[in-house]
N, CA and C atoms as an extended XYZ file, in Angstrom:
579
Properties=species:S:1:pos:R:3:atomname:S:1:resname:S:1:resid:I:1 pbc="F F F"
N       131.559       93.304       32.739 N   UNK     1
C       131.845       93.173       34.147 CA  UNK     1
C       132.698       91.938       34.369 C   UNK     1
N       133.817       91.992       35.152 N   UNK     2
C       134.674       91.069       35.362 CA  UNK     2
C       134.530       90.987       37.026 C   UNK     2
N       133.736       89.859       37.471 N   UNK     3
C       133.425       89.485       38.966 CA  UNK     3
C       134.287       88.477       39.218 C   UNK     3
N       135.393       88.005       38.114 N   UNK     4
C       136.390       86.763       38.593 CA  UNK     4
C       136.125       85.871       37.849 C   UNK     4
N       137.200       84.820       37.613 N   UNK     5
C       137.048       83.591       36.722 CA  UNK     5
C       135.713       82.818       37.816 C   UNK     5
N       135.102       81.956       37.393 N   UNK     6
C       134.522       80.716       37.844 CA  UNK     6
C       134.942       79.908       38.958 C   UNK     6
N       133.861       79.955       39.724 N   UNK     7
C       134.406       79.071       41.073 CA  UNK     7
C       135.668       79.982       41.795 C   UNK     7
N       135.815       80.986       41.895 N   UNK     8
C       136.732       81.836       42.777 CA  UNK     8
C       135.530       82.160       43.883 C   UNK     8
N       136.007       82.236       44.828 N   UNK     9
C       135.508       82.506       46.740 CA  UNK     9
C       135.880       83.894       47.150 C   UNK     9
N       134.921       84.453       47.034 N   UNK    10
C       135.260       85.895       48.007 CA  UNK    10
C       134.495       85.292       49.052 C   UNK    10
N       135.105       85.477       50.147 N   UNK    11
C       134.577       85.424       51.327 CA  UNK    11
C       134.408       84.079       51.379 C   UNK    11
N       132.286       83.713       51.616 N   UNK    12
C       132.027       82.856       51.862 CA  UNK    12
C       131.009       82.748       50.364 C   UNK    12
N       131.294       84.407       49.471 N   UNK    13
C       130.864       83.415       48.241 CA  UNK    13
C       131.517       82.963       46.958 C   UNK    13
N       130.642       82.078       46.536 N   UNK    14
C       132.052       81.233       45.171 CA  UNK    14
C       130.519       81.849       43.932 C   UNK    14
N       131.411       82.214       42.700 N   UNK    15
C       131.187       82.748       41.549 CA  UNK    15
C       130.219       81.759       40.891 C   UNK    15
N       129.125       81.754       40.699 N   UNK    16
C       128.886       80.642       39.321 CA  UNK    16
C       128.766       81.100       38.087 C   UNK    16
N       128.067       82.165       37.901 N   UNK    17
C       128.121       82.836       36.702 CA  UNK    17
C       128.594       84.514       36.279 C   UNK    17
N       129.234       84.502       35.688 N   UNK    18
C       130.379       85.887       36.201 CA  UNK    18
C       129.143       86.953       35.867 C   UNK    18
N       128.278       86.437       35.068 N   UNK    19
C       127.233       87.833       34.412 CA  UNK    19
C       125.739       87.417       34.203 C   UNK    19
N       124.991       87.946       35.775 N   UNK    20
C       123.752       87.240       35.726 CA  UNK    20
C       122.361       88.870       35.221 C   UNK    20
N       122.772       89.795       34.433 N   UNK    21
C       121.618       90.842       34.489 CA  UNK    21
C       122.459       91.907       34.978 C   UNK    21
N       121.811       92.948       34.975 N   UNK    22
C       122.108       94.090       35.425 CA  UNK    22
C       121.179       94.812       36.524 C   UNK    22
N       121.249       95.524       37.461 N   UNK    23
C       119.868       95.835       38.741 CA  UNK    23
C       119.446       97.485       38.001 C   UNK    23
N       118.608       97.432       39.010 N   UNK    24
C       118.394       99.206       38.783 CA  UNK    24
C       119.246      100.156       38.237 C   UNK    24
N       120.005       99.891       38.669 N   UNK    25
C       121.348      101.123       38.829 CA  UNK    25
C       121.815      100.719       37.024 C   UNK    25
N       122.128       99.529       36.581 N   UNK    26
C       122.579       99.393       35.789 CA  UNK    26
C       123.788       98.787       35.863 C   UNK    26
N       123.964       98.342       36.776 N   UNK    27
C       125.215       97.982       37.404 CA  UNK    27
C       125.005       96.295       37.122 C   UNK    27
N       126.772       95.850       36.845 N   UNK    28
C       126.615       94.204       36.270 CA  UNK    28
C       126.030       93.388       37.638 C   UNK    28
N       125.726       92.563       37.821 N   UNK    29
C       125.182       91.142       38.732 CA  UNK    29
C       125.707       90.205       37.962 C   UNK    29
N       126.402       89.463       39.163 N   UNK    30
C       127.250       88.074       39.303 CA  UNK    30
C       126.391       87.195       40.240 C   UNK    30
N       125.878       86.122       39.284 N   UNK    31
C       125.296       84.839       40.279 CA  UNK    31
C       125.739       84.098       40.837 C   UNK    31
N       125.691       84.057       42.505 N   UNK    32
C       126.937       83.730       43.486 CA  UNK    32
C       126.108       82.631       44.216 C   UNK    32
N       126.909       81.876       44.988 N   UNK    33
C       126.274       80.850       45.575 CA  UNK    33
C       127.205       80.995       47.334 C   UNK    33
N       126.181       81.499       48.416 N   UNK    34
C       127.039       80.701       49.697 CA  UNK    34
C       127.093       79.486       50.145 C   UNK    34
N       128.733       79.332       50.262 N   UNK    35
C       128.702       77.999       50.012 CA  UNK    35
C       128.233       76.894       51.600 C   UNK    35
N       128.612       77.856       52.776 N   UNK    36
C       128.117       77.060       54.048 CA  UNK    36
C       126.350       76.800       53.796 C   UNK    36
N       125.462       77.664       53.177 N   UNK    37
C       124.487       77.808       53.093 CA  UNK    37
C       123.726       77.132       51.900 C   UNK    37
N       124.520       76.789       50.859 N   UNK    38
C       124.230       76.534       49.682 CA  UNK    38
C       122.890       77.362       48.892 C   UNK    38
N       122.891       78.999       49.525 N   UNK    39
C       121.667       79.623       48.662 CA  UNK    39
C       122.115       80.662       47.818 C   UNK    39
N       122.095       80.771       46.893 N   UNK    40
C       122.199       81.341       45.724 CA  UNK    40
C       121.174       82.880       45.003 C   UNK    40
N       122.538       83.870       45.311 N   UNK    41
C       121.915       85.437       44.853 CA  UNK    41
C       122.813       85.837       43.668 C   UNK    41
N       122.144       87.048       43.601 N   UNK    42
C       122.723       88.016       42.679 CA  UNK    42
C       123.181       89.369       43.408 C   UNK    42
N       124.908       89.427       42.878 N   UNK    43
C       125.274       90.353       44.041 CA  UNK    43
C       126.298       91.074       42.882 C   UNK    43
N       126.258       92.872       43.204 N   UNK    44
C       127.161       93.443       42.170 CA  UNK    44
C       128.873       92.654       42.473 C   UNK    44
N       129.207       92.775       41.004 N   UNK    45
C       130.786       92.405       40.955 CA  UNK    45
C       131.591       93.256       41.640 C   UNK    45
N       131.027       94.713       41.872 N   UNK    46
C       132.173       95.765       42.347 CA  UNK    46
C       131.977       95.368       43.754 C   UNK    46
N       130.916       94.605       44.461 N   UNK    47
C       130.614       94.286       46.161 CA  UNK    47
C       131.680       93.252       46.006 C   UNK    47
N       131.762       92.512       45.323 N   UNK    48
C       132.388       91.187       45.523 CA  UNK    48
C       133.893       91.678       45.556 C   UNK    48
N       134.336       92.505       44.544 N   UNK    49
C       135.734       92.618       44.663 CA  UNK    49
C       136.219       93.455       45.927 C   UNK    49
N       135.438       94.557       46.213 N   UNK    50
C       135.783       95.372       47.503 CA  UNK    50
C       135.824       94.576       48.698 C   UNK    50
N       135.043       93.725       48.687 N   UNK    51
C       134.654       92.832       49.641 CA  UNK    51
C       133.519       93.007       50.503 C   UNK    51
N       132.958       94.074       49.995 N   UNK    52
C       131.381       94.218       51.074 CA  UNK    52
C       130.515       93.095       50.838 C   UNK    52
N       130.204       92.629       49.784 N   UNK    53
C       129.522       91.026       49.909 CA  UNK    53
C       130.277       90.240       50.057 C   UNK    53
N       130.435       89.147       51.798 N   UNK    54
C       130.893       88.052       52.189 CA  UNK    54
C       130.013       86.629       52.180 C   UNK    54
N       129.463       87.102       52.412 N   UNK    55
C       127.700       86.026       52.310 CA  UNK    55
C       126.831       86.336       52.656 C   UNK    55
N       125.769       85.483       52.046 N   UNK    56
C       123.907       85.704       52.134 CA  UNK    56
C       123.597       86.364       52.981 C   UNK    56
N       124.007       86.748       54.236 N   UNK    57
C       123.665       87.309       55.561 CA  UNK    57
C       124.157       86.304       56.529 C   UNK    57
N       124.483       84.799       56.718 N   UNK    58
C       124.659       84.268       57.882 CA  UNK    58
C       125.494       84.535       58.664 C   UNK    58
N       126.716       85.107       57.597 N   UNK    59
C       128.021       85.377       58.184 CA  UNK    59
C       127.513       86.607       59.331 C   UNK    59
N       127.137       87.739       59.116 N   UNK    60
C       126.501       88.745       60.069 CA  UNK    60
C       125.596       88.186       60.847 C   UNK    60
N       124.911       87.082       60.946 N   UNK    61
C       123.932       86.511       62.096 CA  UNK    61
C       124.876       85.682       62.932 C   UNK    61
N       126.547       85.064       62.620 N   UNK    62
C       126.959       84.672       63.510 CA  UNK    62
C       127.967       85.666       64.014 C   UNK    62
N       128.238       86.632       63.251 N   UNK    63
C       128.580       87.580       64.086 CA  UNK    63
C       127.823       88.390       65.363 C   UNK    63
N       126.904       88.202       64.995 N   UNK    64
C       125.879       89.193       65.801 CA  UNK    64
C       125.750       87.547       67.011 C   UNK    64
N       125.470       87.204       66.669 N   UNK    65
C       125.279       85.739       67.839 CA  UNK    65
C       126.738       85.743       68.874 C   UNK    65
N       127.761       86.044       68.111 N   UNK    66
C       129.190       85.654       68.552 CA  UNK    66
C       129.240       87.284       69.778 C   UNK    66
N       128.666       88.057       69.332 N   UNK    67
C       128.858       89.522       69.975 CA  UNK    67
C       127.839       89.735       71.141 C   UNK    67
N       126.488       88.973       70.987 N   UNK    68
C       125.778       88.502       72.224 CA  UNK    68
C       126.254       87.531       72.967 C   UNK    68
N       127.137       86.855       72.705 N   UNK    69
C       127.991       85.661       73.455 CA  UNK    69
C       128.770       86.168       74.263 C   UNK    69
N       129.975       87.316       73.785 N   UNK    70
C       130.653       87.721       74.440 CA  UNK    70
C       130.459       88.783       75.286 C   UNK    70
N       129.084       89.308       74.986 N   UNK    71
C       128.409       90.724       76.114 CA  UNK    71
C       127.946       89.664       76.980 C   UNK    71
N       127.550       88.562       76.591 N   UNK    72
C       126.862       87.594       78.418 CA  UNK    72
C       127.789       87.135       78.669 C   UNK    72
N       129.391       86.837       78.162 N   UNK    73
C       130.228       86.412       79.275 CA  UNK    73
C       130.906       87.550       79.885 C   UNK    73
N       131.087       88.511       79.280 N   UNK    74
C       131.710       90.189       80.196 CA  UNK    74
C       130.596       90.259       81.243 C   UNK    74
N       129.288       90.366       80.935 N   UNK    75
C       128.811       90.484       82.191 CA  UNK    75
C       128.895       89.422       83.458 C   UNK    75
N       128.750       88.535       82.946 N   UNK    76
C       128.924       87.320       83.915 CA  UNK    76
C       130.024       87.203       84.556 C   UNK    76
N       130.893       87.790       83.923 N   UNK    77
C       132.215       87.713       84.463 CA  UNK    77
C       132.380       89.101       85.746 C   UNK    77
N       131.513       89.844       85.246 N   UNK    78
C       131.633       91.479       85.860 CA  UNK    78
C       130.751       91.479       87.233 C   UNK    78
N       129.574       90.365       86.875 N   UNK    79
C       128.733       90.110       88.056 CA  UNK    79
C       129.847       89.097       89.294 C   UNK    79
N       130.651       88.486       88.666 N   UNK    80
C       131.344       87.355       89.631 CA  UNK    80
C       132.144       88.449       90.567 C   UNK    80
N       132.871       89.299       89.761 N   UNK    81
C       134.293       89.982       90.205 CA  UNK    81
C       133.549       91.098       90.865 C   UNK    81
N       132.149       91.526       91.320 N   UNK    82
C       131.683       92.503       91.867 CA  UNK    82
C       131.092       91.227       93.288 C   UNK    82
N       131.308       90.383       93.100 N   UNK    83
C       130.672       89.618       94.184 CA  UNK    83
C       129.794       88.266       94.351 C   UNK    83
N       129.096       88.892       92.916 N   UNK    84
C       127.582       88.196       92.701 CA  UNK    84
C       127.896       86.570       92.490 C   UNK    84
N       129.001       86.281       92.172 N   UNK    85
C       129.426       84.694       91.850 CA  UNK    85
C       129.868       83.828       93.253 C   UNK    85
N       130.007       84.657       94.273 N   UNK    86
C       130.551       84.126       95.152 CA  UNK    86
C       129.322       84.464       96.347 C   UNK    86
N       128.346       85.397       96.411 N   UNK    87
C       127.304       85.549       97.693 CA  UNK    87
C       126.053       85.883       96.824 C   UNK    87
N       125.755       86.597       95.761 N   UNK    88
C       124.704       87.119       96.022 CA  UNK    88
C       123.994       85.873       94.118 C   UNK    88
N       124.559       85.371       93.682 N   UNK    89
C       124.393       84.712       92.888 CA  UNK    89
C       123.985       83.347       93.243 C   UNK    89
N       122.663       82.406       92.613 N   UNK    90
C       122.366       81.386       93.020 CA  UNK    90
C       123.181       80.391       92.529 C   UNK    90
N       124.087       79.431       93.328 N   UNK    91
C       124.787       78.334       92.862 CA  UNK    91
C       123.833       77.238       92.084 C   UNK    91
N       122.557       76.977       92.148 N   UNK    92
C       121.918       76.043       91.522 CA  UNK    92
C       120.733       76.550       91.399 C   UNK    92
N       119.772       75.865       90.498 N   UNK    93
C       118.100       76.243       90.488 CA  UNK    93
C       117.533       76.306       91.496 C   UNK    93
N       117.918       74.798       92.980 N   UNK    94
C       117.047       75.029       93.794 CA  UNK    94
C       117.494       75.988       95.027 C   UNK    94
N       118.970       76.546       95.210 N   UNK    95
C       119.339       77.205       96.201 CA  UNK    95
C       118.728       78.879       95.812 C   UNK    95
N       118.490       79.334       97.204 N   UNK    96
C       117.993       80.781       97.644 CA  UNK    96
C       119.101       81.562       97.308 C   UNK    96
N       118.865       82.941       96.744 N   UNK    97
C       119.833       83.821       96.751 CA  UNK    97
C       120.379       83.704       98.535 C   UNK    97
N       121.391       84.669       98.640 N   UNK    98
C       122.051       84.602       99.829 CA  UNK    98
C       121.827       86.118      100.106 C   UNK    98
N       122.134       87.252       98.988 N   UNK    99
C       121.706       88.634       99.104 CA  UNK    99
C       120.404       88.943       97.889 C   UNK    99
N       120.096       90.438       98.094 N   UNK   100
C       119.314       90.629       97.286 CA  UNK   100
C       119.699       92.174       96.720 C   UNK   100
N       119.157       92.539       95.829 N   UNK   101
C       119.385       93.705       95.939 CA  UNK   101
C       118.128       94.527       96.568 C   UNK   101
N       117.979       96.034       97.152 N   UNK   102
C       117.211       96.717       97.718 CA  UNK   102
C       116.022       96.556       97.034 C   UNK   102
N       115.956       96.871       95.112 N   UNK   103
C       114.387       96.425       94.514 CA  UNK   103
C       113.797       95.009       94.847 C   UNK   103
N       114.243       93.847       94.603 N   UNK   104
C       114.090       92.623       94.807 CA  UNK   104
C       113.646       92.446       96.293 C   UNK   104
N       114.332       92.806       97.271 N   UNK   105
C       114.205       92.752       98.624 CA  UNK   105
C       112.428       93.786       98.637 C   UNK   105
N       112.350       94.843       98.450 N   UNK   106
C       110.913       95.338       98.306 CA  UNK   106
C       110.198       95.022       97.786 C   UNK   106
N       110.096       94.257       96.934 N   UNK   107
C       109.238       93.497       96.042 CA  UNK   107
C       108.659       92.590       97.021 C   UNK   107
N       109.700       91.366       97.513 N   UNK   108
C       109.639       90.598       98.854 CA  UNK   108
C       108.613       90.689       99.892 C   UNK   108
N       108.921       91.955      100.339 N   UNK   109
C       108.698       92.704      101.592 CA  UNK   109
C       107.131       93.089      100.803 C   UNK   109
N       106.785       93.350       99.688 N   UNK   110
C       105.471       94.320       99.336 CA  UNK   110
C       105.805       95.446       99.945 C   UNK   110
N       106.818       96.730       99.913 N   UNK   111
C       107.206       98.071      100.087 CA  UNK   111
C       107.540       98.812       99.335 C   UNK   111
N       108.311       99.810       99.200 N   UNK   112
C       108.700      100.832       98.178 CA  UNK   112
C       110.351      100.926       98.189 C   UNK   112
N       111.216      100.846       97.447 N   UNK   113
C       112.640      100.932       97.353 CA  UNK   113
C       113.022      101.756       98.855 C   UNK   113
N       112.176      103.009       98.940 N   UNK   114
C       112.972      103.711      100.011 CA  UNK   114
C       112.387      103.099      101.035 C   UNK   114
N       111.111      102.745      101.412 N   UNK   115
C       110.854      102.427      102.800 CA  UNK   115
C       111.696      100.937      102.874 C   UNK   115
N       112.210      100.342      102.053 N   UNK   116
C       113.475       99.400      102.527 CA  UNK   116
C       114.274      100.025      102.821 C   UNK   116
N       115.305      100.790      102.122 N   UNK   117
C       116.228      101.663      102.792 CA  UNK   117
C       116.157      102.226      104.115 C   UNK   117
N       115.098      102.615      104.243 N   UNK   118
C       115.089      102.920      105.402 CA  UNK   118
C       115.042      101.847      106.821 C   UNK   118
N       114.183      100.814      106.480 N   UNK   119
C       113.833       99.326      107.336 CA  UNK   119
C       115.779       99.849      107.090 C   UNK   119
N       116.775       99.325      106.618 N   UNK   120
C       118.157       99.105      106.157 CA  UNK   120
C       118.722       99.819      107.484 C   UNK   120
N       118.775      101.149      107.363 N   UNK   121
C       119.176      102.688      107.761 CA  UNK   121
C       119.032      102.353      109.592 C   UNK   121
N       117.191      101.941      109.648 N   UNK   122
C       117.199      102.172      110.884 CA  UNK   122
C       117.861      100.676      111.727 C   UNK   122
N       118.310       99.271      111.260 N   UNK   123
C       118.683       98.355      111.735 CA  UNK   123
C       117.750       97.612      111.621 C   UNK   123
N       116.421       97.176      110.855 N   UNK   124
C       116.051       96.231      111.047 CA  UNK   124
C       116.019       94.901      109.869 C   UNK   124
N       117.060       95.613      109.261 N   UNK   125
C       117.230       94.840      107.855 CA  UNK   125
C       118.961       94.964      107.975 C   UNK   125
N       119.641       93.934      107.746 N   UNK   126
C       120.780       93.383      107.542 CA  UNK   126
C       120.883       93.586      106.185 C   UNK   126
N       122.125       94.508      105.956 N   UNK   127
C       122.535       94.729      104.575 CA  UNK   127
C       123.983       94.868      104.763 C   UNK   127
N       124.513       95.404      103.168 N   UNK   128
C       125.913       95.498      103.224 CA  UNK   128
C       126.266       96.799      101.911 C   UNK   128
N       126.797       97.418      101.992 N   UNK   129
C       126.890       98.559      101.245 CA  UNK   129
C       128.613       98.399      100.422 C   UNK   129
N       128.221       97.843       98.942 N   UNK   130
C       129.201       97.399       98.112 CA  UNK   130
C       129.028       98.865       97.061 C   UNK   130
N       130.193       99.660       96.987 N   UNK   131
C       130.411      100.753       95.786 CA  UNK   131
C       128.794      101.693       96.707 C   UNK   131
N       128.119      102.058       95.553 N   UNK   132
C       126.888      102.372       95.452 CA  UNK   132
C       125.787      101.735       95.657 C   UNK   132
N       125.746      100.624       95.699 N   UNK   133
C       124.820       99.971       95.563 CA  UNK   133
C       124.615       99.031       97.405 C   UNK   133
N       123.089       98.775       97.519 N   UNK   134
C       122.845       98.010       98.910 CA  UNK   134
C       123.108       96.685       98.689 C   UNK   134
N       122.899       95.768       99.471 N   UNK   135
C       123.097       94.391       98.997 CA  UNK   135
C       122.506       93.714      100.414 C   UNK   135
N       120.961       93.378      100.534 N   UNK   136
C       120.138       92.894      102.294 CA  UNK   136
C       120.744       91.574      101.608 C   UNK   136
N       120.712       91.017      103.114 N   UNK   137
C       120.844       89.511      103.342 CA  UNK   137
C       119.297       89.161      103.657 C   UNK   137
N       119.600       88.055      102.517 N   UNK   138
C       117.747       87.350      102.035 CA  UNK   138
C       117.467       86.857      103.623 C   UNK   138
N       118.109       85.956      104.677 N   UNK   139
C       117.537       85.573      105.871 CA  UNK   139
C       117.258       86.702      106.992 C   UNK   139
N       117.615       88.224      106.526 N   UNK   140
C       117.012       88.981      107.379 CA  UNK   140
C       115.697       89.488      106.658 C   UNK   140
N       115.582       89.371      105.451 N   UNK   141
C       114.750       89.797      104.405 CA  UNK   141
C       113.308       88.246      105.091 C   UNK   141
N       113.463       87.552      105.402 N   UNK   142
C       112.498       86.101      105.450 CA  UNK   142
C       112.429       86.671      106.823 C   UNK   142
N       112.880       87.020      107.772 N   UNK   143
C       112.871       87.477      109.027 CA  UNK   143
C       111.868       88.559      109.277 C   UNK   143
N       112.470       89.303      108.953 N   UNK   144
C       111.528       90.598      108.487 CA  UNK   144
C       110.200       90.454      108.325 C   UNK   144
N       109.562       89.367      106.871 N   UNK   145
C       108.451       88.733      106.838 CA  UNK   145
C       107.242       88.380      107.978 C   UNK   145
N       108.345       87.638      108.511 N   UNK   146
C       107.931       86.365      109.540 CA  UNK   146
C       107.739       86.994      110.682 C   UNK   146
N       108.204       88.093      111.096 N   UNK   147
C       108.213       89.130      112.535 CA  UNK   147
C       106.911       89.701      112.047 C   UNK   147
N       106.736       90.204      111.210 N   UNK   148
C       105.553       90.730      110.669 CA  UNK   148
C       105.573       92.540      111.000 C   UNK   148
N       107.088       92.824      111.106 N   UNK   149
C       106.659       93.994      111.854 CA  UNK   149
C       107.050       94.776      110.283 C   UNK   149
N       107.086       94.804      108.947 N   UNK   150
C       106.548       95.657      108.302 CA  UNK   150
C       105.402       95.648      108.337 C   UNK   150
N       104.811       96.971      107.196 N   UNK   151
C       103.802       97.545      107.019 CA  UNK   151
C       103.112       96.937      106.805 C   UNK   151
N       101.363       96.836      107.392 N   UNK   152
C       100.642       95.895      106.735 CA  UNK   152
C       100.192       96.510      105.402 C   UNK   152
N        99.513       95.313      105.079 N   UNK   153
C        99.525       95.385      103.609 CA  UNK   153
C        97.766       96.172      103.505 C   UNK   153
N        97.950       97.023      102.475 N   UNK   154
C        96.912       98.348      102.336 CA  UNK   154
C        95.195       97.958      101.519 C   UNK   154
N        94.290       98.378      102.709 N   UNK   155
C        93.241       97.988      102.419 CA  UNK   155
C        92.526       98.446      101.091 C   UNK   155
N        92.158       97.772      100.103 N   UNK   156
C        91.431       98.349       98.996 CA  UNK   156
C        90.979       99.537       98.805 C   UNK   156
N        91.163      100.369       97.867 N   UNK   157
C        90.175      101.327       98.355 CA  UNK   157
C        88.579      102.050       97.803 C   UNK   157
N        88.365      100.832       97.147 N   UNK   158
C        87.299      100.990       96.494 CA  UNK   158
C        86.399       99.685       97.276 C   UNK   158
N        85.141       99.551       97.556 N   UNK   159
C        84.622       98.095       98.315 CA  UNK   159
C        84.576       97.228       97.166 C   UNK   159
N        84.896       96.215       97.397 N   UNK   160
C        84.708       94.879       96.485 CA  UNK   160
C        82.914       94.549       95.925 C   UNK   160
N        83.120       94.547       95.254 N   UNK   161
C        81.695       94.881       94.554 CA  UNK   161
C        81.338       92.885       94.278 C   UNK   161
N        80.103       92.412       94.591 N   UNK   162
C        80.309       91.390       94.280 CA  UNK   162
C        78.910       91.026       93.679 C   UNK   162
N        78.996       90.146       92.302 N   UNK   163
C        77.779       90.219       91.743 CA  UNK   163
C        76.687       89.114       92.057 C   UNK   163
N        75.024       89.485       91.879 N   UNK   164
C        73.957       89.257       92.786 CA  UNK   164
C        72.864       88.750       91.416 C   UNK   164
N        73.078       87.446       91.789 N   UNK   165
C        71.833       86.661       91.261 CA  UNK   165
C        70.651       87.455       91.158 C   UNK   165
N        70.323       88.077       90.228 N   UNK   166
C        68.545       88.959       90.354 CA  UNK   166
C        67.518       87.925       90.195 C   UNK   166
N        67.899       86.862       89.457 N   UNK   167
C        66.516       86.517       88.946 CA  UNK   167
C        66.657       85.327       90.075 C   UNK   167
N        66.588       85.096       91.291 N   UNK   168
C        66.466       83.750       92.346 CA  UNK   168
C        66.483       84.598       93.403 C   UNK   168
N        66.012       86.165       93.291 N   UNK   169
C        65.258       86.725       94.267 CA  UNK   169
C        63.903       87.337       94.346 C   UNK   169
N        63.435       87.697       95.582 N   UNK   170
C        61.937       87.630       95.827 CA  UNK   170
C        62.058       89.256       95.369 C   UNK   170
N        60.437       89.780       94.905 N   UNK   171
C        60.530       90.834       95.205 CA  UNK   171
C        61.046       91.932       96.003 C   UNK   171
N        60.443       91.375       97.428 N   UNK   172
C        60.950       92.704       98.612 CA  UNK   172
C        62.802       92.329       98.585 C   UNK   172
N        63.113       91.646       98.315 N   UNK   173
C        64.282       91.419       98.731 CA  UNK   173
C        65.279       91.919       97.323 C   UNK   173
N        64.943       92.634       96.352 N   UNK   174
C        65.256       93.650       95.072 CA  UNK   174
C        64.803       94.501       95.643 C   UNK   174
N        63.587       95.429       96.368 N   UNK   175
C        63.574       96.428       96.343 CA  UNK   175
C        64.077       96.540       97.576 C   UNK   175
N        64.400       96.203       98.904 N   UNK   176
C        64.986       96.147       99.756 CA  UNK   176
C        66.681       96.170       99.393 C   UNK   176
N        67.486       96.192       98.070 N   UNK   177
C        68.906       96.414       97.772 CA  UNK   177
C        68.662       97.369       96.886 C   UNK   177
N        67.829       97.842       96.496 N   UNK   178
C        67.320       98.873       95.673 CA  UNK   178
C        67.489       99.908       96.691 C   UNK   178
N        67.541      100.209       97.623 N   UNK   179
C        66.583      100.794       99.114 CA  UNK   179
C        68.355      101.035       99.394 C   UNK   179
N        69.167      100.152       99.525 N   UNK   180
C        70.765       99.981      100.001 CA  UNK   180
C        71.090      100.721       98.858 C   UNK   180
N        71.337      100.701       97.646 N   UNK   181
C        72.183      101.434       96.733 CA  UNK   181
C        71.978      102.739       96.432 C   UNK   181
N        70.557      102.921       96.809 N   UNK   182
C        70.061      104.206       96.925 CA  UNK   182
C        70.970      105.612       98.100 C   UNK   182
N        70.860      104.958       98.855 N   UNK   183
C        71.465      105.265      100.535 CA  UNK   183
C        72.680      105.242       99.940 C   UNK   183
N        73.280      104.279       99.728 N   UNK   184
C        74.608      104.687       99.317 CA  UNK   184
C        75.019      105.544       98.442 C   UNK   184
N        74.493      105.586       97.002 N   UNK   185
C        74.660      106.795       96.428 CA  UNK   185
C        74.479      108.065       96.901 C   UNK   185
N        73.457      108.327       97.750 N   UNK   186
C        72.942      109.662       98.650 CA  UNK   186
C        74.384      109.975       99.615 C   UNK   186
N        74.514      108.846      100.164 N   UNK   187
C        75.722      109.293      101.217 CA  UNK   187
C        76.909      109.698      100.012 C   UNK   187
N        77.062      109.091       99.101 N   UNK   188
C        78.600      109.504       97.805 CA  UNK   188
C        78.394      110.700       97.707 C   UNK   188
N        77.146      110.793       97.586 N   UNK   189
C        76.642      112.584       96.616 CA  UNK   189
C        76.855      113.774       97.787 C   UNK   189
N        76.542      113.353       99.220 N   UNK   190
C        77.005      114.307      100.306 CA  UNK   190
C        78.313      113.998      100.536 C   UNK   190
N        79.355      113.234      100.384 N   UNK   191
C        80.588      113.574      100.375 CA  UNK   191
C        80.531      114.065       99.493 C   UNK   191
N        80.824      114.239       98.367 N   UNK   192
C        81.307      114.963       97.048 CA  UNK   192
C        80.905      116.380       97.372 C   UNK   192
N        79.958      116.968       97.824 N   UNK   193
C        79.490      117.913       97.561 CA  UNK   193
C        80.375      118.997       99.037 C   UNK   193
């Protein structure tokens, strides 16, 4: 196997020993060293000359780093030029959005995507309709709140069950809640039925 004279660089690896073993296959291994990395494998001579082995793997982790870099600046850039950099994006940690979108705004509100749309639809929510998408203004969204005229917020529907010291009560006063849970189960069992 001829993987190159000594100290030749494919890529990011340099040769140290042209003939380190042979793998499974039977195939020669060249003991290579990356050199940004200084860690040292065994990689076939025919990878090295084609060029499919460049290095240890880092080279593909800063690729892959470099390709998440440039998908968060396309978006960032895609969020500005749709708006979001100039109204609906927070200029600092402590400033309020200025818009929201319709989920965010229901979340807010404690509602459902459509019963915002609709608050939207019928006028009591200040929005703005960009492409497809809604876009409320957060100070009609705090308004909204503060008027109180959404929905109130929905009573449990199971009773809050709350637990009862047994042993720092008197007799009659166990069989007297004994007497209550009873009644209550009786009344469950005539609904159900």
């Amino acid at each position: 196997m001829r993987a190159g004279p000594l100290e030749q660089d494919y890529g990011r690896l340099r040769v140290i020993q042209e003939y380190a073993g042979r793998d499974r296959h039977r195939a020669a291994l060249a003991l290579v060293e990356c050199v940004p990395c200084s860690v040292r494998l065994r990689v076939r001579g025919k990878h090295l000359r084609s060029g499919k082995a460049e290095s240890c793997g880092c080279l593909n982790r800063e690729r892959v780093a470099a390709a998440r870099a440039r998908e968060a600046l396309r978006r960032k850039a895609a969020a500005w030029f749709r708006g979001g950099g100039r109204k609906g994006e927070a200029m600092s940690g402590t400033e309020q959005k200025r818009e929201l979108s319709v989920a965010s705004a229901a979340r807010r509100l404690g509602i459902s995507d459509s019963a915002t749309r609709q608050a939207i639809t019928a006028g009591r929510l200040r929005a703005r309709k960009d492409g497809g998408t809604w876009y409320v203004d957060a100070a009609s969204v705090e308004s909204f709140v503060v008027s109180n005229r959404g929905p109130k917020p929905r009573e449990p529907r199971r009773p809050v069950i709350h637990e009862i010291d047994v042993q720092g009560l008197t007799r009659e006063e166990v069989q007297e809640l004994d007497a209550i849970a009873a009644r209550m189960r009786a009344a469950k069992g005539a609904r159900a039925a």
